[in-house]
RODO-2510 file (C-alpha; in nm, 4 decimals, decimal comma):
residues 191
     n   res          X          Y          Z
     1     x    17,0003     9,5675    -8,7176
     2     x    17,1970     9,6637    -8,4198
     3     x    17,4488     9,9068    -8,3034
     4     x    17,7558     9,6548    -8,2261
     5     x    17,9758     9,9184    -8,0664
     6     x    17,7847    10,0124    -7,7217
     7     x    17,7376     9,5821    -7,6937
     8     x    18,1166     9,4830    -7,7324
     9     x    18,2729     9,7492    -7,4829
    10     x    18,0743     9,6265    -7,2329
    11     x    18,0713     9,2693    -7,2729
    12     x    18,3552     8,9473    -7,2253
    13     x    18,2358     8,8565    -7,6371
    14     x    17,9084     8,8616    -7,8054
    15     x    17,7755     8,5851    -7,9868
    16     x    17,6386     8,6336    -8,3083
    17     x    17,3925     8,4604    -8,4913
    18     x    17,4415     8,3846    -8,8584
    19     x    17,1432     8,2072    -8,9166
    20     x    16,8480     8,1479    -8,9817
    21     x    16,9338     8,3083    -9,3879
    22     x    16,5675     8,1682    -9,4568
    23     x    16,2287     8,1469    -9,4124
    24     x    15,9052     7,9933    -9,5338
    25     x    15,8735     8,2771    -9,7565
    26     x    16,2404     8,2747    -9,8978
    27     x    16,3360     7,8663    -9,8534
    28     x    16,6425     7,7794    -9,8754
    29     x    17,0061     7,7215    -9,6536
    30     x    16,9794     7,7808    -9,2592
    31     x    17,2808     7,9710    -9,3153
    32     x    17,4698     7,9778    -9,6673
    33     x    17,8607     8,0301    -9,6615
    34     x    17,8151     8,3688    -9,8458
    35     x    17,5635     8,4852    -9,6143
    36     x    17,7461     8,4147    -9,3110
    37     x    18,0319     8,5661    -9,4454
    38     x    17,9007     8,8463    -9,5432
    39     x    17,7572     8,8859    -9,1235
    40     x    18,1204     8,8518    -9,0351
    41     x    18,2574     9,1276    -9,2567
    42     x    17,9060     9,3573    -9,1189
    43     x    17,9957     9,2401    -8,7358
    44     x    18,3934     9,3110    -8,8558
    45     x    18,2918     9,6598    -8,8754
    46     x    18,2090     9,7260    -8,5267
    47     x    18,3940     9,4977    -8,2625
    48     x    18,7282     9,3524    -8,2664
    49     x    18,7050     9,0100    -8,4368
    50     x    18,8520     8,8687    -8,0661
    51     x    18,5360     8,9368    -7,9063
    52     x    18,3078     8,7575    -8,1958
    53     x    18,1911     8,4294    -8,1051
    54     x    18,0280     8,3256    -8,4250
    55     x    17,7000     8,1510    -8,3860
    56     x    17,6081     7,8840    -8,6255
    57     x    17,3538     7,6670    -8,6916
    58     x    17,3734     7,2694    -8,5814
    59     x    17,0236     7,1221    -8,6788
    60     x    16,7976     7,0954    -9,0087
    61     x    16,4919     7,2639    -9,1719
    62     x    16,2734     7,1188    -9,4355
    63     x    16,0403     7,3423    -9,6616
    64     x    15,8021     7,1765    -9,8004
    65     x    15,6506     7,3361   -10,2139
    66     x    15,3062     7,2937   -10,0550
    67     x    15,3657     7,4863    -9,6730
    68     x    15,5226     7,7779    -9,8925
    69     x    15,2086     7,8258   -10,1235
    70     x    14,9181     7,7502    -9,9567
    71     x    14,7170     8,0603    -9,7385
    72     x    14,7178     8,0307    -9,3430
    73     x    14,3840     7,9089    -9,3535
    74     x    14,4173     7,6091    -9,5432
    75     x    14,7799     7,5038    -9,3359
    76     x    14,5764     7,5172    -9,0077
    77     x    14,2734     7,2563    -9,1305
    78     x    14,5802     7,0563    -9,2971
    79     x    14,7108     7,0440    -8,9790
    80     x    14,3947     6,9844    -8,7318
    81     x    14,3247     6,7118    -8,9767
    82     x    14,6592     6,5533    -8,9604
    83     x    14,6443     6,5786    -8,5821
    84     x    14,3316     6,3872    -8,5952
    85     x    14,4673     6,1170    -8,8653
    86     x    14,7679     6,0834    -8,6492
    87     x    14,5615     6,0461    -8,3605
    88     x    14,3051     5,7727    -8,5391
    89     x    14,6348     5,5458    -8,6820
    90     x    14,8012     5,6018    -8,3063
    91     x    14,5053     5,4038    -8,1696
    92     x    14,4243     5,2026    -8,4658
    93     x    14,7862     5,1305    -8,5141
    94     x    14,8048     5,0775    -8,8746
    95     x    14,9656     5,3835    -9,0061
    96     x    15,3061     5,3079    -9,1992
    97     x    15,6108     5,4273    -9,0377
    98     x    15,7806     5,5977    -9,3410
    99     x    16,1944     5,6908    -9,2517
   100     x    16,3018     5,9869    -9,5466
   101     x    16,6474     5,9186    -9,3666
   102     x    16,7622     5,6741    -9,5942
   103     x    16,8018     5,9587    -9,9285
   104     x    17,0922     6,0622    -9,9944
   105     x    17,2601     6,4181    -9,8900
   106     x    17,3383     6,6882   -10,1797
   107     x    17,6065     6,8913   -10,1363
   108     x    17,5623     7,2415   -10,2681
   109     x    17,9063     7,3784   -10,3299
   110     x    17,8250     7,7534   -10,3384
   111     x    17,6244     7,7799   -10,0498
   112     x    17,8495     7,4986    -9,8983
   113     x    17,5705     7,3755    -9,7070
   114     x    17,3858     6,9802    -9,7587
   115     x    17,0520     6,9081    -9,8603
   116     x    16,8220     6,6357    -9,9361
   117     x    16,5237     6,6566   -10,2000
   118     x    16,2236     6,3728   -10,1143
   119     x    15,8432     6,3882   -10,3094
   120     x    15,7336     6,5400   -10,5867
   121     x    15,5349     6,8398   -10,6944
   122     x    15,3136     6,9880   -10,4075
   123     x    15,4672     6,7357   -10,2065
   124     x    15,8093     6,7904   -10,2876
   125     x    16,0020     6,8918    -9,9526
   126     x    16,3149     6,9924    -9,9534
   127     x    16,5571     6,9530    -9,5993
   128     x    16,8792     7,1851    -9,5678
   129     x    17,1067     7,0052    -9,3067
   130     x    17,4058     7,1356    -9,1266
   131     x    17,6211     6,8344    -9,1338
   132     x    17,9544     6,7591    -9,0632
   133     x    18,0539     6,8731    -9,4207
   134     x    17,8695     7,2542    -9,4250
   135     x    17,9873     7,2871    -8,9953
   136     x    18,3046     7,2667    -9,1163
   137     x    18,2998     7,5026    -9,4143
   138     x    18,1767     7,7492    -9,2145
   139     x    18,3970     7,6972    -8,8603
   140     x    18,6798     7,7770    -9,1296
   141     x    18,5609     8,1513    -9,1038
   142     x    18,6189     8,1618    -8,7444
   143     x    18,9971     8,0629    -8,8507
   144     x    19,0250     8,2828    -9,1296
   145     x    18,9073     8,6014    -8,9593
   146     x    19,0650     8,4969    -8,5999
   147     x    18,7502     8,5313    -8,4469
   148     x    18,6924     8,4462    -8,0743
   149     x    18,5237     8,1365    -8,1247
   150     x    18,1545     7,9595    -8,2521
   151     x    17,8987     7,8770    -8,0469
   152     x    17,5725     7,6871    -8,1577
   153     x    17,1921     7,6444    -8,1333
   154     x    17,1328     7,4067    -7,9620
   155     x    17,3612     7,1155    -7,8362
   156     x    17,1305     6,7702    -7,9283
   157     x    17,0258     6,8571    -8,2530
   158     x    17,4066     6,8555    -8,4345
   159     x    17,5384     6,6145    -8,6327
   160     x    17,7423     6,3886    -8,4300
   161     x    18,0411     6,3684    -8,6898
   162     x    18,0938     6,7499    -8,6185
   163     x    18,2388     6,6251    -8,2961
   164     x    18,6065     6,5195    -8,4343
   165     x    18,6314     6,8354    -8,6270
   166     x    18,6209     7,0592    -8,3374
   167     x    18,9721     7,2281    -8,2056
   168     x    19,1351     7,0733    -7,8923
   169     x    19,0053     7,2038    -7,5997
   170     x    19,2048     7,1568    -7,2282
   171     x    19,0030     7,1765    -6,9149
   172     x    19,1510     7,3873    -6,6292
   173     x    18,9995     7,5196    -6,3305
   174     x    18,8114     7,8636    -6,3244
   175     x    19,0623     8,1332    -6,2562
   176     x    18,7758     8,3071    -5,9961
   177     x    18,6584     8,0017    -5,8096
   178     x    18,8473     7,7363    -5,7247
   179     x    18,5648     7,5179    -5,6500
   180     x    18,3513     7,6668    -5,9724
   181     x    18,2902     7,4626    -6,2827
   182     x    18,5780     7,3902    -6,5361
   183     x    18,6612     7,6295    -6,7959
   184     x    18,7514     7,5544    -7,1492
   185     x    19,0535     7,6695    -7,2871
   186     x    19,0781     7,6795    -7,6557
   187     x    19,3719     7,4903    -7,7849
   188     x    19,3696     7,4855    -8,1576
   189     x    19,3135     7,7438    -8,4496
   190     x    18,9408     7,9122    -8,4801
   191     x    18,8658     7,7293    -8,1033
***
C-alpha cells in the first residue's frame, strides 16, 4: 500500500504494522506467522531491515458465527437491545456474571497464533489471542531478519507472561539531553 522508500530516508525507523490479518468479513488470526512474514519480506524490499521496527499485535479479538452473518440492521437492534438488558439487570442486579476465561487456549501451529472456541452454532465465538506463546513466535522474525526492533499496540492489553521473553534492555541517559528521559538500549538479539 505504500511507497517505503521516500518514508525510510527520512526517518530514525518506521514501524510497521503486521496486523490486523482479519476482519469481520475474513475471521480469523490478528496476525498469522505466515502473514507477518510475508509483510517483512514486502517491507524487506524497500528499507534496510535496521530501520524496521516490526509492529505486532499484544491484545485479543473474538468473532463471533452470528456478528459475521447477520445484516447491519439486525446487529444494531441486537445491540440497542442488549444495551437496554444490560441496563435493566445493572439496576435489577440479577444478571449472571458468566467468566469464558476459564476455557482452555488452542494452539494453532501453522498460524502459530492461540485461540479459544466457547458456544455453539450461531453463538459459537471464536477469540484469537496473542499470548506469550504466538508473541514469541513472531518476535523470532525480528531475530531472524535482524530487524531494528518490535513495537506493539497498545501497552495494557498484552499478556503479562510476554514480559520475561523480551531481550535485555540497559537504561542510559539520552545522548541529546542530559536532563531528558532515559533511553533504552537494546541488549539482546531481535531487541
Amino acid at each position: 500500500v505504500y511507497d517505503y522508500a521516500p518514508q525510510f530516508s527520512s526517518a530514525d525507523f518506521l514501524s510497521v504494522m503486521a496486523y490486523p490479518e482479519s476482519d469481520a468479513t475474513h475471521p480469523g488470526p490478528l496476525a498469522g506467522y505466515p502473514w507477518v512474514e510475508k509483510v517483512v519480506r514486502h517491507v524487506l524490499e524497500q528499507v534496510p531491515a535496521d530501520k524496521i521496527s516490526l509492529g505486532l499485535p499484544t491484545y485479543q479479538t473474538d468473532w463471533m458465527e452470528r456478528r459475521v452473518r447477520i445484516s447491519f440492521r439486525r446487529r444494531v437492534a441486537g445491540r440497542i437491545k442488549r444495551v437496554f438488558a444490560w441496563v435493566y439487570r445493572l439496576f435489577h442486579r440479577n444478571g449472571p456474571v458468566i467468566h469464558d476465561d476459564d476455557t482452555p487456549l488452542e494452539w494453532d501451529s501453522e498460524m502459530q497464533s492461540s485461540y479459544r472456541i466457547t458456544g455453539a452454532g450461531h453463538k459459537r465465538q471464536v477469540t484469537w489471542v496473542e499470548d506469550e506463546r504466538s508473541f514469541v513466535a513472531k518476535l523470532h522474525l525480528v531475530a531472524e531478519y535482524h530487524l531494528r526492533g518490535f513495537s506493539v499496540w497498545r501497552i495494557g492489553l498484552e499478556d503479562p507472561h510476554i514480559w520475561p521473553e523480551l531481550p535485555a534492555a540497559v537504561r542510559t541517559p539520552a545522548a541529546a539531553s542530559p536532563s531528558g528521559p532515559p533511553t533504552l538500549i537494546p541488549g539482546g538479539a531481535g531487541g
